[in-house]
N, CA, C and O atoms as a DFTB+ gen file, in Angstrom:
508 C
 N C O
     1  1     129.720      64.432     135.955
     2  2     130.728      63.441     135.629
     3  2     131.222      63.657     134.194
     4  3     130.479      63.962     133.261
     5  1     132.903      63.420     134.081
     6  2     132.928      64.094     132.667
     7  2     132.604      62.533     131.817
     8  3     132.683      61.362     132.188
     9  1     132.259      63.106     130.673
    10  2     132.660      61.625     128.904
    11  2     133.818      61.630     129.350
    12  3     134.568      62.433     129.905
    13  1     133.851      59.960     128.806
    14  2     135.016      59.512     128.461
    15  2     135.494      59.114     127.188
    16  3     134.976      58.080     126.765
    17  1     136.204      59.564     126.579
    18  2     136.160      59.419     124.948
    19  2     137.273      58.547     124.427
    20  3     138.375      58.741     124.942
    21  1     137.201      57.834     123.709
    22  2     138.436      57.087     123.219
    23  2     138.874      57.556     121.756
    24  3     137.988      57.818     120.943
    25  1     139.892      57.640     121.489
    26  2     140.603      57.991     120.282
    27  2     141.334      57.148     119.586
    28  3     142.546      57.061     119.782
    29  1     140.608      56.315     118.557
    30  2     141.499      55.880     117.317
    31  2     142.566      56.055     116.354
    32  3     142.351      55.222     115.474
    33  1     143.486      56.641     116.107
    34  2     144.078      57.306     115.143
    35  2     145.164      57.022     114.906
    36  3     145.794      57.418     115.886
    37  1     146.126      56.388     113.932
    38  2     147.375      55.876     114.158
    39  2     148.382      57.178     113.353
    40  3     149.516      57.102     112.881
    41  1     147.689      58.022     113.418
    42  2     148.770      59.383     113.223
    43  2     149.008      60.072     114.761
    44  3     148.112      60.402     115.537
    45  1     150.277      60.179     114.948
    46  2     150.606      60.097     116.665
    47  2     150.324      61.723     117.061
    48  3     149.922      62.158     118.140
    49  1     150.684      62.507     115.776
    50  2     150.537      63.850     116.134
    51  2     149.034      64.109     116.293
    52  3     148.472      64.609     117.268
    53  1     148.512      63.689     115.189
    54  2     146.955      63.888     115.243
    55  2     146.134      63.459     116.511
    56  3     145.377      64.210     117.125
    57  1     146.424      61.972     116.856
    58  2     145.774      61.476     118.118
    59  2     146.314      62.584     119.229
    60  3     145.309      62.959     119.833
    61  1     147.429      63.230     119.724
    62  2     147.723      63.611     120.690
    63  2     146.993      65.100     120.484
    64  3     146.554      65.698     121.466
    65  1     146.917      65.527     119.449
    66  2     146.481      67.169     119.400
    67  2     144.718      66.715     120.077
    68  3     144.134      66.939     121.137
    69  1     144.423      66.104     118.995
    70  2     142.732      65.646     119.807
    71  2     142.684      65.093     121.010
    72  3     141.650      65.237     121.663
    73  1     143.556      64.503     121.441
    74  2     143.403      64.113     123.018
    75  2     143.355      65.369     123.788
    76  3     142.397      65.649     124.509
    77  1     144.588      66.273     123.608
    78  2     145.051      67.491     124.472
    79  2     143.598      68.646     124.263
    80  3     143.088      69.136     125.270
    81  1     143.128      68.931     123.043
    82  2     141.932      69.470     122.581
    83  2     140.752      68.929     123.569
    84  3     139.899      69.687     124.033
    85  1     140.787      67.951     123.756
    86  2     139.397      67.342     124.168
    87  2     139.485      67.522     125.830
    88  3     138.620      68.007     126.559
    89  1     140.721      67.014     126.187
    90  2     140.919      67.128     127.516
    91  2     141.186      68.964     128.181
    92  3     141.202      69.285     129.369
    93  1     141.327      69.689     127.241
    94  2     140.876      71.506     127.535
    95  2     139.684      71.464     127.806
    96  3     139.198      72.011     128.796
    97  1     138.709      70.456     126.508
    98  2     137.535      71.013     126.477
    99  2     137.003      69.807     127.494
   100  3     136.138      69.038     127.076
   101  1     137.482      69.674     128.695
   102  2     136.647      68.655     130.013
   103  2     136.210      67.930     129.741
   104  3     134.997      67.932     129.951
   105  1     136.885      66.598     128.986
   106  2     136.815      65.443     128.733
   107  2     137.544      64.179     129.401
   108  3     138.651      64.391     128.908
   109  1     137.704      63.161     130.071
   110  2     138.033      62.314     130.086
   111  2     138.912      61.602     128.921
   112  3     138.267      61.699     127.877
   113  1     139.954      61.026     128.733
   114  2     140.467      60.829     126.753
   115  2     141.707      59.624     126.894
   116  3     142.733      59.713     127.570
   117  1     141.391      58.813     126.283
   118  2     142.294      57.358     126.627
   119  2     142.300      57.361     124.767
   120  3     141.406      57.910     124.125
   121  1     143.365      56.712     124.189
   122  2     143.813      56.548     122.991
   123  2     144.496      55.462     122.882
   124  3     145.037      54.852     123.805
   125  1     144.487      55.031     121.097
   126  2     144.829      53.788     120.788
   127  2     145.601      54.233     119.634
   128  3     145.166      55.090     118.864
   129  1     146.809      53.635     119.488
   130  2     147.621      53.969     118.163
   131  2     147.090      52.916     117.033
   132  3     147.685      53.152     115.981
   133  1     146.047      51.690     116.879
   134  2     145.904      51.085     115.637
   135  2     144.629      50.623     116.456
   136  3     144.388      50.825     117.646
   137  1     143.556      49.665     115.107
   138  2     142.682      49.457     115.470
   139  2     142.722      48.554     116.128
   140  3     141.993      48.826     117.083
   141  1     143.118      47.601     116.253
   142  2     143.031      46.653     117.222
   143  2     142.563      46.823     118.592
   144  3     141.477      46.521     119.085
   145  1     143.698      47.422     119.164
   146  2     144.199      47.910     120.313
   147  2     142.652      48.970     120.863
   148  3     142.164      48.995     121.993
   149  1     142.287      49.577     119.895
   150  2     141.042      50.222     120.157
   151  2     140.203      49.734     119.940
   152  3     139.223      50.456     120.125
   153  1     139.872      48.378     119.460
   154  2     138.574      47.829     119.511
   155  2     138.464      47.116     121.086
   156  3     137.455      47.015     121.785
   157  1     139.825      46.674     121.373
   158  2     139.943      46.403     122.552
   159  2     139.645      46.963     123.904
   160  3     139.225      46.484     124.957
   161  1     139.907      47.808     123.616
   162  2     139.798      49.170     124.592
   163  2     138.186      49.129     124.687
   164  3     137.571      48.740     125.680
   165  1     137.726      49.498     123.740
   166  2     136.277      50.551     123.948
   167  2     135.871      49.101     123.929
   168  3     135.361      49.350     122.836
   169  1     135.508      47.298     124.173
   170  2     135.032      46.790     124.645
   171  2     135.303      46.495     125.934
   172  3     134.443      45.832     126.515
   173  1     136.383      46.847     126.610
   174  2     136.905      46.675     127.824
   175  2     136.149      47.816     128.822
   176  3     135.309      47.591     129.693
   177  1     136.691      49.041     128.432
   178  2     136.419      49.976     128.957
   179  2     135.073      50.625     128.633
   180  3     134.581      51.245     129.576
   181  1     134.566      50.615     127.802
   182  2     133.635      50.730     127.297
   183  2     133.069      52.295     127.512
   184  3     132.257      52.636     128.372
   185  1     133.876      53.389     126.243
   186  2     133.941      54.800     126.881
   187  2     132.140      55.216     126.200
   188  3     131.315      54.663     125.473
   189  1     132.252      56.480     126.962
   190  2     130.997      57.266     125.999
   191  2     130.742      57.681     124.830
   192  3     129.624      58.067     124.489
   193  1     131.942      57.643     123.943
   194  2     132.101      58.319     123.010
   195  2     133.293      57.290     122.404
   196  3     134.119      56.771     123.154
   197  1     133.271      57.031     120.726
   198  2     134.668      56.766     120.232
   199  2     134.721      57.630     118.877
   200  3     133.988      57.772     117.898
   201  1     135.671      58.020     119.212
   202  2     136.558      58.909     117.738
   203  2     137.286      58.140     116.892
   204  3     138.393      57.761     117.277
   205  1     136.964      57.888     116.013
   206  2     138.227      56.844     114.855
   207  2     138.360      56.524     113.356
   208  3     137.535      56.091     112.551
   209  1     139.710      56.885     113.224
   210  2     139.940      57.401     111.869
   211  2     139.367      55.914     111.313
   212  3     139.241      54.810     111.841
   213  1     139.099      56.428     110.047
   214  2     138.291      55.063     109.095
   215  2     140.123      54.305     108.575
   216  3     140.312      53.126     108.273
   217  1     140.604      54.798     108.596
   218  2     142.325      54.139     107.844
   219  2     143.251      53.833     108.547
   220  3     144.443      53.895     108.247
   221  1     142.523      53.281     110.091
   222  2     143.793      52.706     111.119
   223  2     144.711      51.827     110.233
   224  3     144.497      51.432     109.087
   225  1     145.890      51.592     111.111
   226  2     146.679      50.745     110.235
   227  2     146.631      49.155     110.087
   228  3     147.394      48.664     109.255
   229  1     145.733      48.243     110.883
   230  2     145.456      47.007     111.195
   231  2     143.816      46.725     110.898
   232  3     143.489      45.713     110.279
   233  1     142.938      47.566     111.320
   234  2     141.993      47.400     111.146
   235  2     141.147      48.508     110.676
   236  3     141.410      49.625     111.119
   237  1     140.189      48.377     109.863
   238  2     139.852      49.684     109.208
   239  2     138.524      50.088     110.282
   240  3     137.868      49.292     110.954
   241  1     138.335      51.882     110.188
   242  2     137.494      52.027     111.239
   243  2     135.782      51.261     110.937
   244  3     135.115      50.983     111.934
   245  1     135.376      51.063     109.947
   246  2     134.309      50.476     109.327
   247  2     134.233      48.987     110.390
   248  3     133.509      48.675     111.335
   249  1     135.319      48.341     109.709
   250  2     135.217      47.256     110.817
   251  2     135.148      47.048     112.488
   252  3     134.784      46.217     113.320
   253  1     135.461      47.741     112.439
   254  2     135.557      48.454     114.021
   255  2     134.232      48.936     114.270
   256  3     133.509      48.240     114.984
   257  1     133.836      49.903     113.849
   258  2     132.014      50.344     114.343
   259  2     131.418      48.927     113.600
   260  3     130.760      48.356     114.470
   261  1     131.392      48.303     112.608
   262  2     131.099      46.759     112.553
   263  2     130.517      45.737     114.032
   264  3     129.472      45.247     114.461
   265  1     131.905      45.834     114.379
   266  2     132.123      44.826     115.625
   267  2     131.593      45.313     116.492
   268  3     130.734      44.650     117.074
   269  1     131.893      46.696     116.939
   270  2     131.121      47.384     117.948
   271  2     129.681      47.226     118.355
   272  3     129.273      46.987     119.491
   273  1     128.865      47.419     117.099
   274  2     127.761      47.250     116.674
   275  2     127.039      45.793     116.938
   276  3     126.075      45.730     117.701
   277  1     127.377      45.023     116.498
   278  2     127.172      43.448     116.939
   279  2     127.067      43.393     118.208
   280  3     126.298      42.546     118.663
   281  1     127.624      44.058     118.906
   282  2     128.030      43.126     120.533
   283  2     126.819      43.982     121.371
   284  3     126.651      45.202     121.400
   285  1     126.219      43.160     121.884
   286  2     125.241      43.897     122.446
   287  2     125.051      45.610     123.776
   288  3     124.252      46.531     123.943
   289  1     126.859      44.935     124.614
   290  2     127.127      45.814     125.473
   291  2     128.072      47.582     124.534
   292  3     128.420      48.698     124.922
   293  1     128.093      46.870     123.329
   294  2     128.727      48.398     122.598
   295  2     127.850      48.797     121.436
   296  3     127.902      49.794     120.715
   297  1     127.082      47.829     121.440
   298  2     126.257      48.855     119.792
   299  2     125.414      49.798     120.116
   300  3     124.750      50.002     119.099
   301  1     124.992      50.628     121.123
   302  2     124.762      51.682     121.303
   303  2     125.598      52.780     121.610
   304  3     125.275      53.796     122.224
   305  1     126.679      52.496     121.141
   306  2     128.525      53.531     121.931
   307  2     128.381      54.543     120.985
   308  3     128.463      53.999     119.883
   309  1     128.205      55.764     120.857
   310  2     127.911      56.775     120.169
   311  2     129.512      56.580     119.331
   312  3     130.471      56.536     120.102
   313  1     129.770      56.486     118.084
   314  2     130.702      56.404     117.848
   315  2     130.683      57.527     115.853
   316  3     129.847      57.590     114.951
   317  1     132.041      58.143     116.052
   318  2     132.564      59.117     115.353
   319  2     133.261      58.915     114.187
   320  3     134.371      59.327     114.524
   321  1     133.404      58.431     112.626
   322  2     134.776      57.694     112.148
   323  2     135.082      59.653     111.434
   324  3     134.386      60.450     110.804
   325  1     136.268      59.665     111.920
   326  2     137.120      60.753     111.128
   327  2     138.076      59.979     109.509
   328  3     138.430      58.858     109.144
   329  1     138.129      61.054     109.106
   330  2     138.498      60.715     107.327
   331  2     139.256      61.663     107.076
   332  3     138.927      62.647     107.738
   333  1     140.738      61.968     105.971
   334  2     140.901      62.966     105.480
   335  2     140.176      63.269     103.841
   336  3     140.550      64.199     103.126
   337  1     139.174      62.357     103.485
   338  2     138.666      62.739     101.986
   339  2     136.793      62.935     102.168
   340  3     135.989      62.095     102.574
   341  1     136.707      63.420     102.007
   342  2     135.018      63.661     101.969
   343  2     134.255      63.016     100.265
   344  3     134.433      63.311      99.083
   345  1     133.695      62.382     100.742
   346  2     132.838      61.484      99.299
   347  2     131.567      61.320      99.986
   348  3     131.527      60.623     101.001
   349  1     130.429      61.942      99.496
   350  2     129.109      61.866      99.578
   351  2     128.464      60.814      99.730
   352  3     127.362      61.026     100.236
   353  1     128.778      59.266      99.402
   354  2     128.466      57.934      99.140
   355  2     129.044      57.022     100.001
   356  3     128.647      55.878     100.219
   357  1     130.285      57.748     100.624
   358  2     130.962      56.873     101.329
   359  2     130.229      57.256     102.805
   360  3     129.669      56.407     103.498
   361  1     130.324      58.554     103.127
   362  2     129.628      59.133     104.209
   363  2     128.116      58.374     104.767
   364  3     127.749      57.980     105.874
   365  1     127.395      58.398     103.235
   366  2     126.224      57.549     103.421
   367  2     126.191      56.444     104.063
   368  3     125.458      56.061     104.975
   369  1     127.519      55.685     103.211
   370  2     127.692      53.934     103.720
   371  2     128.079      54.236     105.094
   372  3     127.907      53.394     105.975
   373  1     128.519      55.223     105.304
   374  2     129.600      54.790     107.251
   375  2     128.071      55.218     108.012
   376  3     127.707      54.467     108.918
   377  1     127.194      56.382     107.667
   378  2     126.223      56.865     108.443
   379  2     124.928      54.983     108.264
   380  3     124.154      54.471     109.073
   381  1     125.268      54.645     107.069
   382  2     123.971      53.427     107.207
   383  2     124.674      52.005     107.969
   384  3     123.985      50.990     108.070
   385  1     125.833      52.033     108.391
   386  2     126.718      51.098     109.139
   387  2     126.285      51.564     110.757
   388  3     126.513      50.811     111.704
   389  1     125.650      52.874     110.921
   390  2     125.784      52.830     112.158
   391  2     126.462      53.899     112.856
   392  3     125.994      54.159     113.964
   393  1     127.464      54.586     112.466
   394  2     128.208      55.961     112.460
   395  2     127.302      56.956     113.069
   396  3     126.212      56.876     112.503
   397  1     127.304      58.032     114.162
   398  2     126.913      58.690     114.532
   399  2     126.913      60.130     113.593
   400  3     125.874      60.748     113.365
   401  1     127.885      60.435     113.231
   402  2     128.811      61.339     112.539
   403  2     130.060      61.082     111.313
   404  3     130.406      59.909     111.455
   405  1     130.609      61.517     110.534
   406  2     131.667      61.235     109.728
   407  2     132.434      62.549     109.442
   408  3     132.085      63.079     108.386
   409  1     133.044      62.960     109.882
   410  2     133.731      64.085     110.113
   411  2     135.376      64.060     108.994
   412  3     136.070      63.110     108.633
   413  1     135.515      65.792     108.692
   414  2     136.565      64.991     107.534
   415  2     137.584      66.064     108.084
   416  3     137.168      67.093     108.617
   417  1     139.088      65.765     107.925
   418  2     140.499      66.089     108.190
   419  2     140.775      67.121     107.458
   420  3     140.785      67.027     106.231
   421  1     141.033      68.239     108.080
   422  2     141.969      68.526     109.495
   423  2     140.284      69.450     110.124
   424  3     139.634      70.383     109.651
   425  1     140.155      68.766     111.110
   426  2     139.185      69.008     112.132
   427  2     139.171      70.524     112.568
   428  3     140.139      71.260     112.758
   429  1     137.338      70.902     112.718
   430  2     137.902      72.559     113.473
   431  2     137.833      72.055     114.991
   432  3     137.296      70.950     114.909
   433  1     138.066      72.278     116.115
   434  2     137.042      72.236     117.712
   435  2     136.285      72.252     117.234
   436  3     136.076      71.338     116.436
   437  1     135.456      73.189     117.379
   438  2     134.251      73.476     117.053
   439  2     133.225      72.639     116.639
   440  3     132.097      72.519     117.118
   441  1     133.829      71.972     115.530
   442  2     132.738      71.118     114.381
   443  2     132.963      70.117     115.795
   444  3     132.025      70.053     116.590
   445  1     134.391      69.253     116.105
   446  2     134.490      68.277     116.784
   447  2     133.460      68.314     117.700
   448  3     132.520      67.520     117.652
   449  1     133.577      69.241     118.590
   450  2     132.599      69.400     119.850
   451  2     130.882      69.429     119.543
   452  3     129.979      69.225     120.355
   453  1     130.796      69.700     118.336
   454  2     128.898      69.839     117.990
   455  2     128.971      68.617     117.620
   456  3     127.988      68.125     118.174
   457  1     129.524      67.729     117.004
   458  2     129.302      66.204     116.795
   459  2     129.243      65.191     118.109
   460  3     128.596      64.145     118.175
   461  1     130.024      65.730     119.064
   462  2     130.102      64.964     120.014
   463  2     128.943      65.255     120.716
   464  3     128.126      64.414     121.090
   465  1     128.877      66.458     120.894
   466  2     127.357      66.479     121.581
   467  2     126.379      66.218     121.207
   468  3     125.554      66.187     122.120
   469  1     125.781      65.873     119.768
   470  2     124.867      65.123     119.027
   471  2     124.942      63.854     119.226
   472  3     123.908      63.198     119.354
   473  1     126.052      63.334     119.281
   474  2     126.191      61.860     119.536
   475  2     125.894      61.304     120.613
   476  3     125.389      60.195     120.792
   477  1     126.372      62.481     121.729
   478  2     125.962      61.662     122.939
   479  2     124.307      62.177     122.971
   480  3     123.578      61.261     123.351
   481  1     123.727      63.183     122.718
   482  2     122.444      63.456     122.798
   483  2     121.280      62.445     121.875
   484  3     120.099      62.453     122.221
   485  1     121.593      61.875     121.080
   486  2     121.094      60.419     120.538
   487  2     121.579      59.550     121.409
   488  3     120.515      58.986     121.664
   489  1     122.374      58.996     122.072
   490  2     122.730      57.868     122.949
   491  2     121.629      57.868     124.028
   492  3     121.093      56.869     124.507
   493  1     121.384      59.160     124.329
   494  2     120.637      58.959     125.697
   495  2     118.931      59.238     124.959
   496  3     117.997      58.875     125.675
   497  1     118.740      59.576     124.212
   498  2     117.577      59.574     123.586
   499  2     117.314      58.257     123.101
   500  3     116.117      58.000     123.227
   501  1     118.080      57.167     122.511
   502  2     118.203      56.143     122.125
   503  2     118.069      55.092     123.308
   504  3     117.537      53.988     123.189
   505  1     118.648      55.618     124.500
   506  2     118.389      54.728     126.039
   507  2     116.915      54.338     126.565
   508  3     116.780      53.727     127.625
């Protein structure tokens, strides 16, 4: 059965290249243009995986793995925040919030795909 991954990102080019990327690489891939809309989502739908930039335009991704986290049916959702700045301290804070990964802009595959599979390989170790 494939993941189903959800995508945060309110850069339209960016969300669609990682959707199309993910869905090559035999993924399942539903997307949200702001946070809201994706916090909504991944409690509704409730995917295997969430990808999401920390600088949506409504809600920041912090708050978002926040909320996630609280609710009992999503705080185990292996979840990803992408960034375009890398800071050693900040990484810390998103990884001690709960963050599976913190990944920084412009993404290789590669890196994407070894994070995701760590993430989900703690989810089910974590089960």
């Amino acid at each position: 059965m494939r993941k189903l991954i959800l995508i945060i990102e309110d850069d339209e080019l960016l969300r669609s290249t990682i959707f199309d990327l993910l869905e090559l690489a035999d993924f399942n891939v539903i997307s949200a243009e702001d946070g809201r809309s994706g916090l909504n989502l991944a409690r509704k739908i409730q995917p295997d995986l969430v990808l999401c930039d920390v600088n949506t335009s409504d809600i920041d991704g912090y708050r978002i793995l926040k909320q996630l986290r609280k609710n009992g049916t999503t705080s185990q959702m292996p979840f990803i925040l992408l960034t375009s700045e890398y800071d050693p301290k900040i990484r810390s804070h998103a990884l001690g919030l709960g963050a599976n990964d913190y990944l920084v802009k412009p993404l290789q595959l590669h890196q994407l795909l070894e994070a995701i599979s760590k993430a989900s390989q703690s989810a089910l170790i974590g089960k």
